[in-house]
C-alpha positions in Angstrom: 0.0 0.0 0.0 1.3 3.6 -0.8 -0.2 5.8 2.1 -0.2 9.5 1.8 -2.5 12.2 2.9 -2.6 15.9 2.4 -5.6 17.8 2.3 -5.5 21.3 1.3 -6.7 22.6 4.6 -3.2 21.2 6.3 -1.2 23.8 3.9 -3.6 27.1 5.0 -3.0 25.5 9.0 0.9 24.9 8.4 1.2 29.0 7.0 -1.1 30.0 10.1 1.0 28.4 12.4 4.3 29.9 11.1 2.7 33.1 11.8 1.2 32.4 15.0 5.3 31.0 16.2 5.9 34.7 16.5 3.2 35.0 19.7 4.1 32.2 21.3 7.0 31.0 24.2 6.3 27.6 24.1 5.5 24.6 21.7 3.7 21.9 23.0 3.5 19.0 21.1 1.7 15.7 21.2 2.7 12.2 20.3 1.2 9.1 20.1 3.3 6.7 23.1 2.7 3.9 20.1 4.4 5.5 18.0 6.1 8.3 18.6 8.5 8.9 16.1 6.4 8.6 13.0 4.0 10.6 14.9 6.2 13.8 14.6 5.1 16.0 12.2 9.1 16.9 11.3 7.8 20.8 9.7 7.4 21.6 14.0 10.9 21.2 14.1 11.6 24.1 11.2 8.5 26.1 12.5 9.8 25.8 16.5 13.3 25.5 16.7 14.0 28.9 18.2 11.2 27.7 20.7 11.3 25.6 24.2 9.5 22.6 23.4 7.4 19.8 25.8 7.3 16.3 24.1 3.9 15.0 25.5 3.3 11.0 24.4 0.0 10.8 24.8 -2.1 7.8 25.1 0.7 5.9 27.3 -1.8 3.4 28.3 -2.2 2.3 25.4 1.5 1.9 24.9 4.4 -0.6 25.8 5.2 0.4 29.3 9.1 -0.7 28.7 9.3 0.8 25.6 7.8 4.4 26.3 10.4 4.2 28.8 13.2 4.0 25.9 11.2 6.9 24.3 11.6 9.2 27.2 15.3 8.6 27.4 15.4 9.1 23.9 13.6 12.9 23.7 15.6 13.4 27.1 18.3 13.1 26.0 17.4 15.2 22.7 17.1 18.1 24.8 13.8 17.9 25.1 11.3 18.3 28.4 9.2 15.2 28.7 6.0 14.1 30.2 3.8 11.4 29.3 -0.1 11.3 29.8 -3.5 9.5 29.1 -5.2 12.9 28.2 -8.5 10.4 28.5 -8.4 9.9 32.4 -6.1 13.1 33.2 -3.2 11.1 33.9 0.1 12.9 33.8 -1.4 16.3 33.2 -0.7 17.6 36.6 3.0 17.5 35.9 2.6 19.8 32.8 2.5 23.2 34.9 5.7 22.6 36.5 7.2 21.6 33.5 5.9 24.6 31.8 7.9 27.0 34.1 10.9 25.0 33.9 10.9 25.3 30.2 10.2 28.7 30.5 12.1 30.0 33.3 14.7 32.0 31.1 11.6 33.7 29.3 10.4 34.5 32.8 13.2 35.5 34.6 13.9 38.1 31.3 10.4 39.6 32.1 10.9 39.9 35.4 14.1 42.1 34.8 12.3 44.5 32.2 9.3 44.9 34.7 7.1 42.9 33.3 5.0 40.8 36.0 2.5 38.5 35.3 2.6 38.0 31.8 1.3 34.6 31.3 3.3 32.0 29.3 1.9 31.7 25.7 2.1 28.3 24.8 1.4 26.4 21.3 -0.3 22.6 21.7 0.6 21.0 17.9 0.4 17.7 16.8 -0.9 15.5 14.2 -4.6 14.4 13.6 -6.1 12.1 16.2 -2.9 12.3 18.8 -5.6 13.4 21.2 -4.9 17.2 21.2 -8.5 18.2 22.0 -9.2 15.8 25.0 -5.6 17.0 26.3 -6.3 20.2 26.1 -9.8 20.0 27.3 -8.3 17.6 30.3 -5.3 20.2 31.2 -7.7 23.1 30.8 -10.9 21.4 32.9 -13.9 23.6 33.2 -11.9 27.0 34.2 -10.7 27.9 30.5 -11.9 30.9 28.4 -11.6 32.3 25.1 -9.6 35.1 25.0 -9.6 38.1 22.9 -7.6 40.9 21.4 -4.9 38.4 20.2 -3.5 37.9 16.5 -4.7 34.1 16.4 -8.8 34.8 17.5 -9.8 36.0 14.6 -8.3 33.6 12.1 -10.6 30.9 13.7 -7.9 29.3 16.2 -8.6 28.9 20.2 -6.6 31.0 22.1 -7.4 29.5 26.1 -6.7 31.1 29.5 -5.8 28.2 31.4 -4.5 30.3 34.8 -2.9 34.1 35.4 0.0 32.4 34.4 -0.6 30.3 31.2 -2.4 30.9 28.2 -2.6 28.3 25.2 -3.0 28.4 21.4 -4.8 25.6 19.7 -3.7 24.6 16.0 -5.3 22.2 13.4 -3.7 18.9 13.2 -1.2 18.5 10.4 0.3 15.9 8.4 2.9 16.7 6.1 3.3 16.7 2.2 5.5 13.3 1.8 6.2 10.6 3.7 9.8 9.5 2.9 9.2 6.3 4.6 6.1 4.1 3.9 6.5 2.2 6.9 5.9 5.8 8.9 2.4 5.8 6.6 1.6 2.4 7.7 1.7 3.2 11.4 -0.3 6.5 11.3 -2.6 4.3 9.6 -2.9 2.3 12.2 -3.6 4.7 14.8 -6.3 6.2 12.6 -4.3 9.6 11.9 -4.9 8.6 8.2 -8.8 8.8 6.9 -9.9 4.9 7.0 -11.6 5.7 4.4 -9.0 6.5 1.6 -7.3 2.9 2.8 -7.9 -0.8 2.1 -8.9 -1.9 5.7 -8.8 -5.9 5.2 -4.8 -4.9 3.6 -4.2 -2.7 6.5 -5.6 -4.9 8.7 -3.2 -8.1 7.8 -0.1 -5.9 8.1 -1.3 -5.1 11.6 -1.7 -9.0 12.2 1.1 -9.8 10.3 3.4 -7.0 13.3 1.1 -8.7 16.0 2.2 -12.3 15.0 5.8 -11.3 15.3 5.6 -8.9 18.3 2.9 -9.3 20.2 1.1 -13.1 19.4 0.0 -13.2 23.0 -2.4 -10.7 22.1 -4.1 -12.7 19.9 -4.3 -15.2 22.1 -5.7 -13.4 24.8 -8.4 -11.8 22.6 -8.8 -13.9 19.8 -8.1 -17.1 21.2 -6.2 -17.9 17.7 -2.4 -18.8 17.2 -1.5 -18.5 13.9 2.0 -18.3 11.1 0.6 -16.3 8.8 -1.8 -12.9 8.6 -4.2 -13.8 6.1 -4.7 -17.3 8.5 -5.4 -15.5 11.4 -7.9 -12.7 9.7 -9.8 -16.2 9.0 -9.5 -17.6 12.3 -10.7 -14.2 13.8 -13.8 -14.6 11.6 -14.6 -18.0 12.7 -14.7 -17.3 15.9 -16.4 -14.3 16.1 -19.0 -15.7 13.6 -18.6 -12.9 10.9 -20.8 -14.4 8.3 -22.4 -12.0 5.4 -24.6 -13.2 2.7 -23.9 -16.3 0.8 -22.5 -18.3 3.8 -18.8 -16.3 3.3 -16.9 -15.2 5.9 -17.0 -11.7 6.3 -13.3 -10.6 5.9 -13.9 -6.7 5.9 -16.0 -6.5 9.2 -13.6 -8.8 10.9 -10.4 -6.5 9.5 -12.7 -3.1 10.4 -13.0 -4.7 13.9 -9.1 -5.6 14.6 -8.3 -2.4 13.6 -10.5 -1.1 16.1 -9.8 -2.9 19.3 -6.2 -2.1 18.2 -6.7 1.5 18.4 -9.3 1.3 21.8 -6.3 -0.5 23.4 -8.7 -3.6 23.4 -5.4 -5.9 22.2 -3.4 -5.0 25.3 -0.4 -2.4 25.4 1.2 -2.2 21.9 4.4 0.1 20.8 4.9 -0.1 16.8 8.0 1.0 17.3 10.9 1.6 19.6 14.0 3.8 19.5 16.5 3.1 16.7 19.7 5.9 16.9 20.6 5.5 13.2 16.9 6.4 12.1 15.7 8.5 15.0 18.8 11.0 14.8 18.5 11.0 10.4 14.4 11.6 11.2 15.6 14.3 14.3 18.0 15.9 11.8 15.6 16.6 9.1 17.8 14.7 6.4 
């Protein structure tokens, strides 16, 4: 499968963010804990770089426990601040406000030697489709935020929120980029939905899943399948069986059983699943923008 996906909206977003880096402190920016490097949008890194920058992997439940671990090392050790979170139930969002003011205590401490007292950090929150920026947002925000006003931002139909006296946040558009030099960084964001399921071939996406499964992860299929199997297209058949996926003519029903894996992959049904883990070689070539 060749997996790409660019709507023209993502260009307007991508020239209203460049703008908007000019109000801003602080970028934000949300990954999937699944996957984390193919779930960087690398433009942020062009667009922020003369910004402090919180990696937030989101969805850590859903995630390899051992393996998120590697990932925090990784972005740690990248220079990065680091925090992850299950947006969802509000775990790991506490940290964030700390965090915040660490990142931007040289912003602060510069204010506080002009005179200027009280002017809230104005931080970014990016990230690509369906990373969870909205529920993060509306978790770390809770019932308190407002609109505010009177800001380059409002008016071009982005959210600017008050969180506190001391924090204000900018919500962007999720945005993919134009190419995707690797297929197998398609593939995953596939996987996780961040592609339209309905530009894709669901049973085809749905083996390769099995097919990583089988290798990585068979215990998952056991546990909610109750199928061992070699091969993907065997299991996709075993999976019907058993869950009785029959359409008309007495043929198993390949589609809704593929639609349905997919699914309890992505609802964390299958267990804790990474897609990937830290490689140096391709993380620092992906890091480096070459």
């Amino acid at each position: 499968m060749h997996f790409q996906w660019y709507p023209g909206h993502m260009t307007k977003a991508k020239r209203m963010m460049q703008e908007d880096m000019k109000l801003i402190d602080l970028v934000i920016e949300l990954l999937d804990a699944r996957i984390p490097l193919s779930s960087r949008n690398p433009d942020i890194d062009e667009l922020g770089k003369q910004k402090s920058r919180i990696i937030v992997l989101n969805k850590a439940d859903l995630a390899d426990d051992a393996i998120t671990a590697m990932w925090e090392h990784f972005f740690k050790d990248m220079g990065y601040y680091v925090v992850k979170t299950n947006a969802q139930k509000g775990n790991g969002i506490k940290q964030i406000n700390g965090i915040v003011q660490e990142a931007c205590k040289e912003k602060i401490e510069r204010d506080r030697k002009r005179g200027i007292l009280n002017r809230p950090v104005r931080a970014m929150v990016v990230g690509i489709p369906n990373v969870g920026k909205s529920t993060f947002i509306n978790s770390y925000a809770r019932k308190a935020c407002t609109k505010t006003g009177n800001k380059p931002g409002v008016t071009k139909g982005k959210q600017w929120i008050k969180l506190s006296k001391t924090l204000e946040l900018l919500d962007t558009p999720g945005i993919l980029w134009p190419k995707f030099e690797d297929q197998a960084v398609g593939l995953r964001l596939a996987f996780i939905g961040s592609i339209k399921d309905e530009i894709m071939n669901i049973t085809e996406l749905s083996l390769e899943l099995l097919t990583f499964l089988i290798e990585q992860y068979p215990q998952s299929l056991i546990e909610r399948y109750d199928v061992q199997c070699e091969t993907a297209p065997q299991c996709l058949e075993k999976i019907a069986v058993n869950r009785n996926f029959i359409k008309a003519g007495n043929e198993l029903d390949y589609e809704r059983t593929a639609a349905m894996i997919l699914e309890e992959f992505r609802n964390g049904k299958l267990g804790s699943i990474s897609l990937e883990k830290p490689n140096s070689e391709k993380c620092h070539t992906f890091m480096n923008g070459q």
